[in-house]
C-alpha positions as CSV (number, residue, x, y, z in Angstrom):
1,X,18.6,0.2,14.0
2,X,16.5,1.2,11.2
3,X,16.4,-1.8,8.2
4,X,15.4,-1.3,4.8
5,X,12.9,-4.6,3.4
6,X,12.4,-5.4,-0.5
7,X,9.2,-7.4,-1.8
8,X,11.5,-10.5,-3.3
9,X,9.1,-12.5,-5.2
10,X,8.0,-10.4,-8.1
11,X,7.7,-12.1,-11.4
12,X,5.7,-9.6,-13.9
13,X,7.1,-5.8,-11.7
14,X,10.8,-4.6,-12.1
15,X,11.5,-1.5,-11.1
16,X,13.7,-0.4,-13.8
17,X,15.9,3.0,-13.4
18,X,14.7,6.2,-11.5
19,X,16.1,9.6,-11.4
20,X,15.5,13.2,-12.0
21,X,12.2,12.9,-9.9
22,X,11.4,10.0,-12.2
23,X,10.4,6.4,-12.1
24,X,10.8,3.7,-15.0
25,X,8.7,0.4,-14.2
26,X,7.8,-3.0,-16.2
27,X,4.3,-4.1,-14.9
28,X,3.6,-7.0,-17.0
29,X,3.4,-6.1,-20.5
30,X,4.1,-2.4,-19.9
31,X,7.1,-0.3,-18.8
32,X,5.6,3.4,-17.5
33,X,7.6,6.3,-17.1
34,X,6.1,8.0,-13.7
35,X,7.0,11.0,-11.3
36,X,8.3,10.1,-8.0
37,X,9.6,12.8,-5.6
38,X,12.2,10.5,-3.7
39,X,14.0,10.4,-6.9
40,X,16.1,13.3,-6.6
41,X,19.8,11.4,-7.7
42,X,20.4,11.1,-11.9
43,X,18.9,8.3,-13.5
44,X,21.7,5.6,-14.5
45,X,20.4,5.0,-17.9
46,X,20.2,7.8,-20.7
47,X,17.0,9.6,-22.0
48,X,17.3,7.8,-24.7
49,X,17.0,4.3,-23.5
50,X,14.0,5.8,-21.3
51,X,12.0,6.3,-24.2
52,X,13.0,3.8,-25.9
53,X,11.8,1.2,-23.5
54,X,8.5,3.4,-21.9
55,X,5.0,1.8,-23.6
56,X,3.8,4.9,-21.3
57,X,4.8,8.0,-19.8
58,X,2.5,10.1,-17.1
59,X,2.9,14.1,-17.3
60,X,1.8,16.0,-14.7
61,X,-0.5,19.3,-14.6
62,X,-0.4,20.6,-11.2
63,X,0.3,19.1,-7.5
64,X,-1.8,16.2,-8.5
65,X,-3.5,15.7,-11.9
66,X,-2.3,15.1,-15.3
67,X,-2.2,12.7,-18.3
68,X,-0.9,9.6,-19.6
69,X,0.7,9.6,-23.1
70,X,0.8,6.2,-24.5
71,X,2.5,3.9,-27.5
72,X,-0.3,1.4,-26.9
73,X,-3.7,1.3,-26.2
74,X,-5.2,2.6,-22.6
75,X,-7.1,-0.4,-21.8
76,X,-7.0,-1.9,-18.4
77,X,-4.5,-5.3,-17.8
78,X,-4.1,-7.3,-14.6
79,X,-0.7,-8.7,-13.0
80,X,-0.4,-11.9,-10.4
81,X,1.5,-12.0,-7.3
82,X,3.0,-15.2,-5.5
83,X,2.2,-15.3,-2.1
84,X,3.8,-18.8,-0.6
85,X,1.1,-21.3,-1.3
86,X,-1.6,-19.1,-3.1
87,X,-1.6,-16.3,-6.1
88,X,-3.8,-13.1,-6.1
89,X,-4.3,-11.0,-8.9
90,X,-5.1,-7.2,-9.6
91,X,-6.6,-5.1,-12.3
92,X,-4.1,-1.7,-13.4
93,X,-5.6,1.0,-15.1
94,X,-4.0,4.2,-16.4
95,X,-5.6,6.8,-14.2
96,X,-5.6,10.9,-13.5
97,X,-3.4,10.7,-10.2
98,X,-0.6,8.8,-12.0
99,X,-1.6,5.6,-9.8
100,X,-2.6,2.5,-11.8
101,X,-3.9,0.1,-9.5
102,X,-1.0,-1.2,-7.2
103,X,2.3,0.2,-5.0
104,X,4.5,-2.9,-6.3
105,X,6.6,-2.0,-2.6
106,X,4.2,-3.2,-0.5
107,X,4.3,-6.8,-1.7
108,X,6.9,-7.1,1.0
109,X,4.0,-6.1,3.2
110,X,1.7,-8.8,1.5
111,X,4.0,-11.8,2.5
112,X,4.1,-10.6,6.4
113,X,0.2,-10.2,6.4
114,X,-0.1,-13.6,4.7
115,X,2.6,-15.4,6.8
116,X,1.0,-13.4,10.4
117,X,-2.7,-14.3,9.2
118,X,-2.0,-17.7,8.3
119,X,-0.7,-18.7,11.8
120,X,-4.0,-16.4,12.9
121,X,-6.1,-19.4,12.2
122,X,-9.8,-19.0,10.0
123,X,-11.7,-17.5,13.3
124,X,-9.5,-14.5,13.6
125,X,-10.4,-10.6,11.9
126,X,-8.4,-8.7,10.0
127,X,-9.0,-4.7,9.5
128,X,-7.5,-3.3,6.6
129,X,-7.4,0.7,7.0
130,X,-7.2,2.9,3.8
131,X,-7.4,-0.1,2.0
132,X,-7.5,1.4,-1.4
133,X,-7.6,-1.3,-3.9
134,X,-6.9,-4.3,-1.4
135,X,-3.3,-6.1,-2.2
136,X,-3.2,-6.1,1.5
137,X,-6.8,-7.2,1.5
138,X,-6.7,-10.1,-0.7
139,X,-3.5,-11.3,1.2
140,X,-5.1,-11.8,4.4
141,X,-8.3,-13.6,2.7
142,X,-6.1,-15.8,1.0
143,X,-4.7,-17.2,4.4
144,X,-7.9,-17.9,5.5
145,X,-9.1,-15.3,7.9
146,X,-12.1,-12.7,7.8
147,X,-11.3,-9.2,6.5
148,X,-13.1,-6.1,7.0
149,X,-11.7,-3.5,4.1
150,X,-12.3,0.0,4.9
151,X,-11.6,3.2,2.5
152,X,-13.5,6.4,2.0
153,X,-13.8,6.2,-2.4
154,X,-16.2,4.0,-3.6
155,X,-14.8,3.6,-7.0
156,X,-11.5,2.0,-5.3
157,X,-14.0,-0.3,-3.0
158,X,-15.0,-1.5,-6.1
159,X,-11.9,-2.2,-7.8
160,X,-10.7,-3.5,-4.8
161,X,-14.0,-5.8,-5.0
162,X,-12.8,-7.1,-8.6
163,X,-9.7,-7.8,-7.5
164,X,-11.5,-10.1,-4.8
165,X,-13.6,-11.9,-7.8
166,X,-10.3,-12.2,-10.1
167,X,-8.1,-13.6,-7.4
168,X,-10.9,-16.3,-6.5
169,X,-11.7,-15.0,-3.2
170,X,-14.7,-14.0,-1.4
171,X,-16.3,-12.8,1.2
172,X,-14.4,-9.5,2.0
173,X,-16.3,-7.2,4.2
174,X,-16.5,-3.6,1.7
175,X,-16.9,-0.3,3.9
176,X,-16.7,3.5,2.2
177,X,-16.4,5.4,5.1
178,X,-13.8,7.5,6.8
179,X,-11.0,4.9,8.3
180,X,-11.3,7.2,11.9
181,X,-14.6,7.2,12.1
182,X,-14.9,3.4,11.7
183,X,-12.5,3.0,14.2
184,X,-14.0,5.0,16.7
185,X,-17.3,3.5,16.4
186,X,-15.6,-0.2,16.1
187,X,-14.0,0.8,19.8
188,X,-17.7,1.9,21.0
189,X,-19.1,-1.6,19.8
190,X,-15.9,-3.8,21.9
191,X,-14.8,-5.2,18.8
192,X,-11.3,-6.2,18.7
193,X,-9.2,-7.7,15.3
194,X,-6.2,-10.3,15.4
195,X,-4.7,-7.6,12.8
196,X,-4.4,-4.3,11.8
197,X,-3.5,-3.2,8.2
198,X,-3.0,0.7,7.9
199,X,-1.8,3.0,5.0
200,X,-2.7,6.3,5.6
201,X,-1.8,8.6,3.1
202,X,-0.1,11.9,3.5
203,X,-3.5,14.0,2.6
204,X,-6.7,12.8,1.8
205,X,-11.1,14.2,2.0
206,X,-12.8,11.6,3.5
207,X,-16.3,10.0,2.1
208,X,-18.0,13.0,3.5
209,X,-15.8,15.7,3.0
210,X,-13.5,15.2,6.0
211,X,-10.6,16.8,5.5
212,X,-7.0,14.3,6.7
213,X,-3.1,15.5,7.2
214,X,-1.0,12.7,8.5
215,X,0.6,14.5,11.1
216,X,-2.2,16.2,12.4
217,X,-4.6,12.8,12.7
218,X,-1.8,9.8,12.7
219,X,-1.7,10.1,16.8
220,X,-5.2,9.9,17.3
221,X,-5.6,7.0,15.0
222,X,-3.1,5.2,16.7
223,X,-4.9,5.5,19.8
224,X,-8.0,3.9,18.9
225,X,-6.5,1.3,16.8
226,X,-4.5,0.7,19.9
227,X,-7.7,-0.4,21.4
228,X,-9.3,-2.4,18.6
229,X,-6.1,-4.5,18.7
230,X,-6.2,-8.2,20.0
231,X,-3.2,-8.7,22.9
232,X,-1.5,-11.0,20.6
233,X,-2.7,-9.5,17.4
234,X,-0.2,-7.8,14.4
235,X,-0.1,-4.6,13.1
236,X,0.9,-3.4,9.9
237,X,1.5,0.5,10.0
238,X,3.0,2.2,6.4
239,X,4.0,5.5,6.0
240,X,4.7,7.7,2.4
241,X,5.3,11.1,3.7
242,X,8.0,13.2,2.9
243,X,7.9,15.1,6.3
244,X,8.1,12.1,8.6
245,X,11.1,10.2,9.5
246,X,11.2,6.4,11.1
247,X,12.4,8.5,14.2
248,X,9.0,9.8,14.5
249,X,7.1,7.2,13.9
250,X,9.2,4.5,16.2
251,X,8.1,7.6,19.0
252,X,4.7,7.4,18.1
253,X,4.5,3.7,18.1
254,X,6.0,3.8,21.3
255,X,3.2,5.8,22.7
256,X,0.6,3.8,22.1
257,X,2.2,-0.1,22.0
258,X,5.0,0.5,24.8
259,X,4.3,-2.8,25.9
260,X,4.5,-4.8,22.6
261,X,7.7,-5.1,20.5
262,X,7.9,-2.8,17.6
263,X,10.0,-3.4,14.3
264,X,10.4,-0.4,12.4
265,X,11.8,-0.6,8.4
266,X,12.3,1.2,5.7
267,X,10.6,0.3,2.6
268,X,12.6,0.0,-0.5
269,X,12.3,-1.1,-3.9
270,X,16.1,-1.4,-5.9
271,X,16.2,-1.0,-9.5
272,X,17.7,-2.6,-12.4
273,X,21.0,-0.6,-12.0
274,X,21.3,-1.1,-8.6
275,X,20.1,2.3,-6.8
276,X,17.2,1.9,-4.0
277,X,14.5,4.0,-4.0
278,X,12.7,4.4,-0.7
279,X,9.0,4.6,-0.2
280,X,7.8,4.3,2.9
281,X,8.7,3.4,6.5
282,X,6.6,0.6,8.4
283,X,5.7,-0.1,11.7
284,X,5.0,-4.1,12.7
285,X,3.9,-5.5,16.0
């Protein structure tokens, strides 16, 4: 049976309402008003107290780009998360793709990669796939063990790298290239990783130009991660895409790790007044 899992130990992130393909979040100090496709219910709270509470809202021009419009100032701020015995922190910034910096759902996936590479012990590897700007990163260095963090944009390698100097960490392993290519040469080489982090998104150009759709390229990944894998390693596998169901992915999963046990969840963050919003399914071995 399919579950849905929360992240639980926010402190300074609240998702507040969401409808009308909509979002309204507190990070820290500011509460952003942001597009979100999942969000196709009515929000609970009037327009009224939207804009009332929103320090910023993004408008969007296009499938991607657009704008933020903002009460305050644009400048960059930083938010901390808890893991169990150690805190990381991370740099948001107002960018062009609506993103600023974090997916506040995947802190759920933070406390299993801290949890799983804390009873990996220091001389293990970690591979963090599509790492974009390294929550998952940071959580596995602050357990102890060695990470290798691989995206194909530099600029997010190196926000992902601040986040490392402002979480008092170090010695991350930064790679831009595309995340199939580094595997496929990692498999040529013998190496194999105590864990596997991957959070491929839905379409993406690679650092050379390669072009990536999930459903085209998520079986052959899984194939050679399948190989990189330790026998007793984990595996963190998230999925955003609208077209894909945790049906699918349990079958893919089964494809490739038929002789492991798989877990397969729903990701879900739930609001202020009480709706959950869905965004994502994951995979764990």
């Amino acid at each position: 049976m399919i579950k849905a899992i929360y992240p639980v130990h926010w402190t300074e992130y609240e998702l507040i309402d969401s409808g009308n393909g909509m979002k309204l979040e507190k990070f820290g100090h500011q509460i952003l008003e942001r597009p979100e496709p999942q969000a196709i219910w009515s929000p609970r709270l009037t327009q009224e107290e939207w804009k009332g509470m929103a320090t910023g809202s993004f408008k969007q021009h296009g499938s991607h780009k657009g704008e933020w419009q903002l009460k305050g100032n644009g400048k960059s701020w930083f938010i901390k998360y808890g893991l169990r015995d150690e805190t990381i922190k991370m740099k948001l910034n107002f960018t062009q793709f609506k993103h600023i910096g974090i997916f506040p759902e995947q802190a759920a996936n933070w406390d299993y990669i801290y949890k799983k590479s804390k009873e990996l012990g220091p001389k293990s590897s970690v591979l963090n796939l599509f790492a974009y700007t390294g929550g998952a990163s940071l959580a596995a260095k602050a357990a102890g063990v060695d990470v290798v963090h691989v995206d194909s944009i530099k600029q997010v390698v190196n926000w992902a790298n601040e986040n490392q100097e402002i979480s008092k960490l170090k010695d991350i392993r930064w790679v831009v290239e595309d995340a199939l290519k580094f595997v496929s040469r990692e498999v040529k080489r013998g190496r194999k990783y105590q864990g596997i982090i991957l959070d491929p998104p839905a379409y993406g150009i690679g650092a050379k130009g390669e072009r990536w759709k999930l459903e085209e390229k998520l079986g052959l990944l899984l194939q050679e991660v399948a190989k990189l894998l330790d026998d007793k390693g984990f595996l963190v596998l998230n999925v955003y895409s609208l077209g894909l169901s945790p049906y699918i992915i349990q079958n893919l999963m089964t494809d490739y790790f038929s002789d492991r046990e798989v877990d397969i969840s729903e990701l879900c963050l739930k609001s202020r007044t009480e709706q959950i919003l869905p965004l994502g399914i994951v995979a764990r071995i």
